[in-house]
N, C-alpha and C positions, 0 to 999 in steps of 0.2 A: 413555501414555508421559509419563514429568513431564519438565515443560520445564525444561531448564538457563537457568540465567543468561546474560548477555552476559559475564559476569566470567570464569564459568568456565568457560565454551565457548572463549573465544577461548584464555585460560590453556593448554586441553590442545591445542587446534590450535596455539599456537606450539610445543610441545613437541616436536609432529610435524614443525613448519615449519622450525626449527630444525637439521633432516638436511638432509643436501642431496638435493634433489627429484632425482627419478631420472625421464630422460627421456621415461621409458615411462607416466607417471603425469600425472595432473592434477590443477594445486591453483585451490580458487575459495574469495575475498574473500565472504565472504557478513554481511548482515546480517540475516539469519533466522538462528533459532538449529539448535542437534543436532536437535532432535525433532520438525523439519519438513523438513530437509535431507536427515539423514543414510537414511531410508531411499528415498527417491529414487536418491542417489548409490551404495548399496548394488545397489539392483536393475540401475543403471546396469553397475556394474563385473563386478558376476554375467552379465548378456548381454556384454560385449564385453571379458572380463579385464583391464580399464584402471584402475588404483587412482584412486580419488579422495580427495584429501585437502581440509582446510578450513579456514580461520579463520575465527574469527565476533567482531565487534565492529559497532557501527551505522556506518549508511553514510558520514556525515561522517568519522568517523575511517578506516576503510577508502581513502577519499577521498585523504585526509591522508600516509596512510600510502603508495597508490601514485605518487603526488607524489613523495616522498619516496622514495623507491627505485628512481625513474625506469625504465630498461631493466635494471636488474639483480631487479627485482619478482619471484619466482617465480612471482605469479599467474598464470594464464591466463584464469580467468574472474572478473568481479564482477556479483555476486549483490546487488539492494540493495531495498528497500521504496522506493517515492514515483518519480515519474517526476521531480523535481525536481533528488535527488539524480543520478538517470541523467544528466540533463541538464549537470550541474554537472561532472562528471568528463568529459565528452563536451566540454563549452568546455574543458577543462584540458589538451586531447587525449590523454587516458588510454586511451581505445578506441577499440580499431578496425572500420571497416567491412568490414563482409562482403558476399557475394552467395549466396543460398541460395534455390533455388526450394522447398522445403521452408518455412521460415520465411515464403516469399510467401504460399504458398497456408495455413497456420496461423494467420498472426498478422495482423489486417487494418490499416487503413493508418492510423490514429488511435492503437494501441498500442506504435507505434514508433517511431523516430527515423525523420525527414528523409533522414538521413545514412545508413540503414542500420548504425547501431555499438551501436543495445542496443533490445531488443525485450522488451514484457510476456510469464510466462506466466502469469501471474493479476491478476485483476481484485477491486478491493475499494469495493464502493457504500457512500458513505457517505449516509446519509439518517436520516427522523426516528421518533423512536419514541415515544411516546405510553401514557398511562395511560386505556383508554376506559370505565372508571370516571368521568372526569374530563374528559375531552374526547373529543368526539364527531371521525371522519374529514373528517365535512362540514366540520369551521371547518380545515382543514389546505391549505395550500395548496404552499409551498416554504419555500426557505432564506431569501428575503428577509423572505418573512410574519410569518417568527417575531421580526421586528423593531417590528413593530405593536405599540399600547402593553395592545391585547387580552393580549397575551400578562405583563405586567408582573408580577413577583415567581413566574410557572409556568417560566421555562425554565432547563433546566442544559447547561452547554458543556464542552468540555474546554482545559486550559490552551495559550497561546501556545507552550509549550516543547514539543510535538511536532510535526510536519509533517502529523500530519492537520488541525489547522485552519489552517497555512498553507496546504496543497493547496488546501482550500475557496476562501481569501480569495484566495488566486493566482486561483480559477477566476471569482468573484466582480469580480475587475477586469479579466482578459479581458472579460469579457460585458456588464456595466453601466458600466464608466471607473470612477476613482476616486474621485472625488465623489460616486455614489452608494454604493458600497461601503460608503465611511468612513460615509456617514447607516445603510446597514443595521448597521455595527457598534456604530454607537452606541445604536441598535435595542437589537439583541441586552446589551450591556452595562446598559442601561436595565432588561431583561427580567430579568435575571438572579435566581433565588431564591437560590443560594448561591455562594461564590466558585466560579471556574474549576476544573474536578477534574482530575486528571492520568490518567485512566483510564476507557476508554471502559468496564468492568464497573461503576466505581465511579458512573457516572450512570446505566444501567440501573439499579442497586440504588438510588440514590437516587427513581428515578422511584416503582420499585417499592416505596418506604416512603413516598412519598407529600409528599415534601420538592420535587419539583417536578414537573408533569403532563406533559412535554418535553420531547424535547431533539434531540441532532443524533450519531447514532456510526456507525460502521462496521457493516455488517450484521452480520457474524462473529462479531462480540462479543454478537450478539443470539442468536446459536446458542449460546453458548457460555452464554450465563448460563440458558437455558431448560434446559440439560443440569442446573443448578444446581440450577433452581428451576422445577422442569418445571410446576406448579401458576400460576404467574403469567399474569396476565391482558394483560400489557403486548402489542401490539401495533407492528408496524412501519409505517408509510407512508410511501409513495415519491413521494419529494417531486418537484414543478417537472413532472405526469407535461403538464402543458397547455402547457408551455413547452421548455424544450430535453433536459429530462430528469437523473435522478440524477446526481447527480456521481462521476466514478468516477479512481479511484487505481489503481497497480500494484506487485505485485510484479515485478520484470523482471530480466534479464539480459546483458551485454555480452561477447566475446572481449575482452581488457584489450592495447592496443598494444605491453606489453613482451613478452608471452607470445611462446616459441619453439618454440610447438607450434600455430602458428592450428588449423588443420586437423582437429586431434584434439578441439581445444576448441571449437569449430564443430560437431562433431558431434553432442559434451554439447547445447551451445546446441540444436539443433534437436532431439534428444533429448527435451527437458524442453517440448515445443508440439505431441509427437507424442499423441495419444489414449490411450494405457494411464498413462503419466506424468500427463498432466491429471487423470484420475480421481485417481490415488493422490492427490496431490497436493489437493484440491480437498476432498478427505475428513477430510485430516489439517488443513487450514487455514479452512476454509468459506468458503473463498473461491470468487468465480466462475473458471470457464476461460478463458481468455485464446483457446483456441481454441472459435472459434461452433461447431464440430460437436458439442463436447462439452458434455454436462447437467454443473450441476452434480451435488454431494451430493444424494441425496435429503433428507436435510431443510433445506436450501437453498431446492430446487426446490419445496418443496411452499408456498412463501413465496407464490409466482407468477410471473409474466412483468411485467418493468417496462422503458419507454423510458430507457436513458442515454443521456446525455448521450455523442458521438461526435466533440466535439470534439477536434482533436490533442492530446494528453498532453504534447508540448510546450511549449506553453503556460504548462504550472505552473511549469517552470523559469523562462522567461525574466520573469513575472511574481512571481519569491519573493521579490525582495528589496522591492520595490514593496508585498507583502503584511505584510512583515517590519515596515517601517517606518509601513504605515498600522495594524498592530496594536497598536504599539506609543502609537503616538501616541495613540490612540484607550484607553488602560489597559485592554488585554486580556491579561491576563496570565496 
């Protein structure tokens, strides 16, 4: 199914948005786009005749926007990539908390808020991928390793303007303080063979021409480029497995505080961490299940079994701006 854009996903969801929502319906802020949503919310409204509706724009502005529309918001649910962002709208008090024995027993206690107001259902390992052409498993160790000057002119990163290498650096000063962080960044900026790329495909293909022998991306995107380039020899390894384990991000979900349907959007919510959802889900994203009963994709799974990191997802928020500013400082751009 080809992926629309952010431009014009949200474009035809305002179009929709724009009626006035009819009580019977639900609408959710999403920042995933149509061609990971929509047949989700499809199967949804087919079992329980509930229209769902959508806008799609990234989650900072989604953010921005429920801010800004206070209790007259028609959202009911927001839908966002990164637990940071979750985090970010949750200080803003944009959502709200639920009680759901359903969601307890799906979603374990590291993928959620504190607060109970927004819970992962997918999981996305970010770890390293490797040319073994070029380097052998045994010199691999984690994310800090690749800051070693072994590593000098082989590794490729992706640029500071997305929130998957601020998640990382967020998770990097929980765990080590800041002092060390700022040394592994300067590591990694030292290592660098080419500038920063904007795109976790576009450093697999760099690996894979030979322009650098490492680097650091979301697994998903490693499915995604094997569909490509099914002949490559590039390799994954899961980094940190001797220490606290992969680092891992979410997709997640919140009931939004102006919504005047909790109840109905409550149900979406636990909906979407029920087992037949996971699958679909999981398939269309290659992302892992947010709930542990469910396998991923088989070719996910056939990856292996790796220790993540089970640290609270919390965390990345209240460490982003901390991350924000030692990246900067440090010219990771």
């Amino acid at each position: 199914m080809k992926i629309l854009s952010y431009v014009s996903c949200a474009a035809m969801a305002l179009l929709g948005l724009s009626e006035v929502v009819s009580a019977s319906e639900l609408v959710v802020y999403s920042s995933r786009n149509a061609s990971y949503i929509k047949p989700l919310f499809d199967d949804y409204s087919r079992e329980t005749g509930v229209p769902v509706r959508y806008l799609v724009a990234p989650g900072p502005t989604l953010i921005s926007r429920l801010s800004v529309e206070g209790e007259a918001s028609p959202a009911d649910l927001f839908l966002t990539t990164g637990a940071a962002n979750l985090w970010s709208a949750s200080q803003k008090g944009l959502l709200s908390p639920v009680q759901s024995r359903t969601l307890d027993k799906n979603i374990p206690d590291y993928l959620k808020s504190s607060k109970n107001d927004w819970f992962a259902f997918s999981k996305r390992a970010r770890t390293i991928l490797y040319n073994p052409d070029k380097v052998s498993a045994g010199d691999l160790q984690g994310y800090a390793d690749l800051a070693q000057s072994k590593w000098q002119g082989k590794l490729c990163l992706r640029s500071l303007n997305d929130e998957y290498s601020q998640s990382l650096v967020a998770m990097l000063i929980q765990k080590e303080g800041a002092e060390k962080t700022e040394q592994i960044l300067n590591g990694w900026v030292n290592n660098l063979a080419l500038a920063p790329l904007d795109d976790d495909m576009k450093i697999a293909a760099a690996i894979n021409q030979g322009l650098c022998d490492v680097g650091i991306i979301n697994s998903y995107y490693f499915a995604r480029f094997k569909r490509e380039q099914p002949n490559s020899k590039l390799k994954l390894f899961w980094a940190d497995q001797d220490a606290d384990g992969v680092h891992i991000d979410i997709t997640g979900v919140a009931v939004t505080a102006s919504s005047d349907n909790k109840t109905a959007a409550l149900d979406l919510l636990e909906w979407l961490t029920i087992k037949q959802t996971q699958v679909l889900f999981a398939k269309l994203s290659m992302e892992y299940p947010a709930n542990e009963k469910v396998y991923p994709a088989r070719e996910v799974a056939k990856w292996g079994k790796f220790k993540e990191d089970s640290t609270a997802l919390e965390n990345l928020g209240v460490f982003h701006q901390d991350a924000l500013a030692l990246i900067k400082k440090n010219q990771y751009k």
